[in-house]
C-alpha positions as CSV (number, residue, x, y, z in Angstrom):
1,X,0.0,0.0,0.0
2,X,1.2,3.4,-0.5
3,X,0.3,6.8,1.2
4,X,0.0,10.1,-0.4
5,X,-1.1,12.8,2.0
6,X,-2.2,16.2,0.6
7,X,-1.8,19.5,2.2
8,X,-2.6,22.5,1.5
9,X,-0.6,23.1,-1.3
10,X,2.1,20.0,-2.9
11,X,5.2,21.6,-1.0
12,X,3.0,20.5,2.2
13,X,2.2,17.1,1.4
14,X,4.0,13.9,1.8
15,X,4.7,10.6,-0.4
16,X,5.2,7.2,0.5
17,X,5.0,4.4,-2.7
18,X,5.6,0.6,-2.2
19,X,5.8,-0.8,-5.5
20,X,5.6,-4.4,-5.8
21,X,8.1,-5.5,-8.6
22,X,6.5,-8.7,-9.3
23,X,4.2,-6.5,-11.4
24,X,6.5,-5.4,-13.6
25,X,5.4,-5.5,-17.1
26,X,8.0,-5.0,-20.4
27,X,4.9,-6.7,-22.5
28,X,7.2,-9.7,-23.1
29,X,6.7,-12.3,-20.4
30,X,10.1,-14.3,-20.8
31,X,11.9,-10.9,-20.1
32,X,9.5,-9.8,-17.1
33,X,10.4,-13.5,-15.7
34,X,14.1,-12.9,-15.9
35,X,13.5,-9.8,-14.7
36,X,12.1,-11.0,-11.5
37,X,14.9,-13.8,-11.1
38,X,17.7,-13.5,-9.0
39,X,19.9,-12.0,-11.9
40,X,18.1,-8.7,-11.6
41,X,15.5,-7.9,-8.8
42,X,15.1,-11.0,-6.7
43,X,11.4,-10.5,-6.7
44,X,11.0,-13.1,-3.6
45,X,13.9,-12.3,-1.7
46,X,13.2,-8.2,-2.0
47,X,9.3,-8.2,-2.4
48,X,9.3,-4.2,-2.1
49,X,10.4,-1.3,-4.1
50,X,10.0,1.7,-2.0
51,X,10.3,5.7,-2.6
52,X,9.8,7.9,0.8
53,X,9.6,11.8,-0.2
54,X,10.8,13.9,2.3
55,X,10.4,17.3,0.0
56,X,8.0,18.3,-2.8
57,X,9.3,21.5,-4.4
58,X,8.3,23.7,-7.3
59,X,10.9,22.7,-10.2
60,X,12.5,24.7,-12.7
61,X,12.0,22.1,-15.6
62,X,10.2,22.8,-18.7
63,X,8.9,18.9,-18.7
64,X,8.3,19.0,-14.9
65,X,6.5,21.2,-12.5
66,X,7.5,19.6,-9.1
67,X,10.3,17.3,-7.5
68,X,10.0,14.8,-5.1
69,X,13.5,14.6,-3.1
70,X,13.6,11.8,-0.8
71,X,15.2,7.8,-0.8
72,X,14.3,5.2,-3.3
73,X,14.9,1.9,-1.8
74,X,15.3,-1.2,-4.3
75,X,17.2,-4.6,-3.4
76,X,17.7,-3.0,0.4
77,X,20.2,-0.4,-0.9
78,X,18.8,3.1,-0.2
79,X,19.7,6.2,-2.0
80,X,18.9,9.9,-2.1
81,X,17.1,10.5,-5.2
82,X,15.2,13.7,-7.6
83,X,11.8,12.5,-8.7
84,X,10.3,15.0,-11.4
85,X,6.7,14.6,-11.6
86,X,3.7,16.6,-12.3
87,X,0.2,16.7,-11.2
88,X,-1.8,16.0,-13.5
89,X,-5.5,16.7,-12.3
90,X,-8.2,15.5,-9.7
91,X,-11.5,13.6,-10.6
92,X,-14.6,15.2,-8.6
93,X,-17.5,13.1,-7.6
94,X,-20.4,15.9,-6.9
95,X,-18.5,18.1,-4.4
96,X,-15.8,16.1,-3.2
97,X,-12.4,15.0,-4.5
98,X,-12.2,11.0,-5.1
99,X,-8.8,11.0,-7.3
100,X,-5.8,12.5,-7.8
101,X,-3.2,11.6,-10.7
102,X,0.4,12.5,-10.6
103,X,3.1,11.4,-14.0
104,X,6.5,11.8,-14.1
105,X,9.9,10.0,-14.1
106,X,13.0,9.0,-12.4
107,X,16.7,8.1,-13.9
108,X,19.0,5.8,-11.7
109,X,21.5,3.3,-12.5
110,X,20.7,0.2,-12.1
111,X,24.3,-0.9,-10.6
112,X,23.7,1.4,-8.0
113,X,21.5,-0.2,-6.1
114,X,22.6,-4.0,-7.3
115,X,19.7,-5.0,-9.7
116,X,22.2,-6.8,-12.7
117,X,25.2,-8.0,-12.9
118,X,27.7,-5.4,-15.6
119,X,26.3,-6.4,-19.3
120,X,27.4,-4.8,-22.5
121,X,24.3,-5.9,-23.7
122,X,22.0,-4.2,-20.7
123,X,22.9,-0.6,-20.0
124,X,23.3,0.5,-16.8
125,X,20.8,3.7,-17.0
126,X,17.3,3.3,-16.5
127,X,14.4,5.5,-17.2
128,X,11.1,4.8,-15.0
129,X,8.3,6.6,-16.4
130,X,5.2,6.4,-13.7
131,X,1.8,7.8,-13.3
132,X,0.3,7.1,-9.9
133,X,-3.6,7.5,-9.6
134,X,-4.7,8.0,-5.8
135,X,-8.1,7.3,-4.2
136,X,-9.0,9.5,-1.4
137,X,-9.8,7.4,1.6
C-alpha cells in the first residue's frame, strides 16, 4: 500500500510508494520473468520497491513542475534520489475530491543499487516513467 497525504498546497504534502516488482510489465513475459529472477530484482527475496519523499518542491524544468527529493529503496540499498513529476488533475464526484493523478519520471543506474550483474548488452541507466492514480480514503 502506499500513502499520499495532501496539504494545502504539494510543498506541504507527503509521499510514501511501495511498488511491488513482481508487477512489472515489459509486454514480453520471458523478459519480465528474468526480470524477476535472482539476476536482476530477486522479486522473492526483496518483495518491495520503495520511494519515501521527504520534499515536494516547485521545479524549474520545462517537462516538470515539481520534485520529489527523498530515498528510493530497491534490493535494500537506499539512495537519495530527484523524482520529477507533475500533477496532473483531480476527478470530482459531486463536491468532493475521489482521485488525484500525478506522471512523471525517475533516472537511476541500475548498478547502484545491485539489480544486474555489468552487461554490455544491458545498459546501466534506467528510465522509469510512472503515473500514480490515488483514491482519497
Amino acid at each position: 500500500s502506499s500513502k499520499l497525504i495532501i496539504g494545502e498546497n504539494l510543498q506541504n504534502s507527503s509521499i510514501e510508494l511501495f511498488i511491488d516488482p513482481s508487477t512489472i510489465n515489459t509486454q514480453n513475459a520471458k523478459r519480465d520473468n528474468h526480470l524477476k529472477s535472482e539476476d536482476f530484482f530477486e522479486v522473492e527475496k526483496y518483495p518491495v520497491i520503495k520511494f519515501v519523499a521527504n520534499s515536494i518542491t516547485p521545479s524549474s524544468s520545462n517537462i516538470y513542475a515539481y520534485i520529489a527529493k527523498g530515498n528510493l529503496t530497491i534490493k535494500n540499498v537506499t539512495k537519495e534520489v530527484e523524482v520529477p513529476f507533475n500533477y496532473v488533475g483531480k476527478q470530482m464526484d459531486s463536491e468532493e475530491i475521489h482521485h488525484y493523478t500525478f506522471e512523471g519520471s525517475i533516472d537511476i543506474k541500475r548498478s547502484d543499487f545491485g539489480v544486474g550483474s555489468e552487461n554490455p548488452v544491458v545498459g546501466d541507466d534506467v528510465k522509469i516513467y510512472f503515473s500514480i492514480e490515488t483514491e482519497k480514503e
